[in-house]
C-alpha positions in Angstrom: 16.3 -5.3 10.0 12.8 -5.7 8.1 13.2 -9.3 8.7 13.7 -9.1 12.4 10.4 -7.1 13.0 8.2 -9.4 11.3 7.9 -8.6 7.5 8.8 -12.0 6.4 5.4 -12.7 8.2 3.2 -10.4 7.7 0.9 -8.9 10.0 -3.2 -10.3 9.1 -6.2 -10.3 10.4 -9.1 -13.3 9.7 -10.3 -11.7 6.8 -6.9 -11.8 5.2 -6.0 -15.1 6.5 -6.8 -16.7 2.4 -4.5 -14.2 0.7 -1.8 -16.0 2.7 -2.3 -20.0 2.4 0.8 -21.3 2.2 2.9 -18.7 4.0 4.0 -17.6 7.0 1.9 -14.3 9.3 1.8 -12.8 12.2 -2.0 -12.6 13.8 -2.5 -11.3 17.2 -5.4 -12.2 19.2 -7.7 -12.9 22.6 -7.7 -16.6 23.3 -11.6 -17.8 22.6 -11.5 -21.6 23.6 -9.6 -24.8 22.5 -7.8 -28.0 24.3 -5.1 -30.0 23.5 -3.5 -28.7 20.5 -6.0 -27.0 18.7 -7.1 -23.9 20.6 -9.5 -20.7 19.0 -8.4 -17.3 18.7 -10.3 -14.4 18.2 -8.9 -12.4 15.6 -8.4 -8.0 15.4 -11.1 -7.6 12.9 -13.7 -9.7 15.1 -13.3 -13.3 13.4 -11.6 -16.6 14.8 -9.4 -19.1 13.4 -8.2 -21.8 14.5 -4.0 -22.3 16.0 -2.9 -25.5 15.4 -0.1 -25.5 18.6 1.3 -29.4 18.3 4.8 -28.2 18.0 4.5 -25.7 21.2 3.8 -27.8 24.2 3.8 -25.2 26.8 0.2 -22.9 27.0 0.1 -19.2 26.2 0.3 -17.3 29.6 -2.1 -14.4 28.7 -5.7 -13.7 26.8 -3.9 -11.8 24.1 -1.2 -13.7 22.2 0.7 -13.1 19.2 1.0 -16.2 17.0 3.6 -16.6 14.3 2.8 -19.5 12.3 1.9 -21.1 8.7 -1.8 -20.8 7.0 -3.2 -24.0 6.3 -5.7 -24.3 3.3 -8.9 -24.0 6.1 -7.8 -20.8 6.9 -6.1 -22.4 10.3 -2.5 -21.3 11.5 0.0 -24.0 12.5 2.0 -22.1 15.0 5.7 -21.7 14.8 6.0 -19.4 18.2 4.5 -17.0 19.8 4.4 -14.1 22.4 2.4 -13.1 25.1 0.7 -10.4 24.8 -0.4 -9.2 28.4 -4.6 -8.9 29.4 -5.0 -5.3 28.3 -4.6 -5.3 24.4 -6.9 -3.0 21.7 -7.5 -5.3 19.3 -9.6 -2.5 17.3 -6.8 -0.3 17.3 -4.4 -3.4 16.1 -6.7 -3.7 13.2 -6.3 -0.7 12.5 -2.8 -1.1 11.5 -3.1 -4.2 10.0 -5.1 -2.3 7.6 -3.1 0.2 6.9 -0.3 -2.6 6.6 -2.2 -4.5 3.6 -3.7 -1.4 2.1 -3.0 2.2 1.4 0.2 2.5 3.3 1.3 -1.2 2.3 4.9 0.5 0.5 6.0 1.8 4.0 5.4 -1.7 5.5 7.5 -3.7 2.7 
């Protein structure tokens, strides 16, 4: 069930992005800029990375967007889906579990 809901990709923010080279995460954030396949996202905490989307032709159809995908050494993300998430999303509040999900709380999350 774990598996379904995203734990073999863990849910990050940008400043978490390096803890994760190499594997896959979840990062949910506002659209910030970008063409072609290389488009910037601004992350929960505040920070952007970069989505590499060359395997998903099709465009995201809201600001907020959930990207499932691979971190590259430069701390971009190589997207293997993602979801629309709507144009009303707290990204603070996201963070906010996020942290929770890589700190304190991390047993409940694994």
């Amino acid at each position: 069930f774990r598996r379904e809901i995203g734990m073999a990709a863990p849910r990050v923010n940008c400043s978490l992005l390096p803890n994760y080279v190499g594997r896959s995460v979840t990062l949910v954030g506002k659209q910030a800029g970008g063409g072609g396949s290389m488009f910037r996202i601004e992350g929960p905490d505040g920070g952007e990375v970069v989505v590499d989307r060359s395997g998903n032709p099709t465009s995201w159809g809201a600001p907020y967007v959930e990207i499932v995908g691979t971190v590259n050494p430069d701390r971009s993300i190589r997207e293997t889906r993602s979801t629309d998430f709507g144009s009303d999303f707290d990204l603070k509040m996201y963070n906010e579990l996020v942290l929770l999900s890589n700190g304190p709380l991390k047993h409940l999350f694994n």
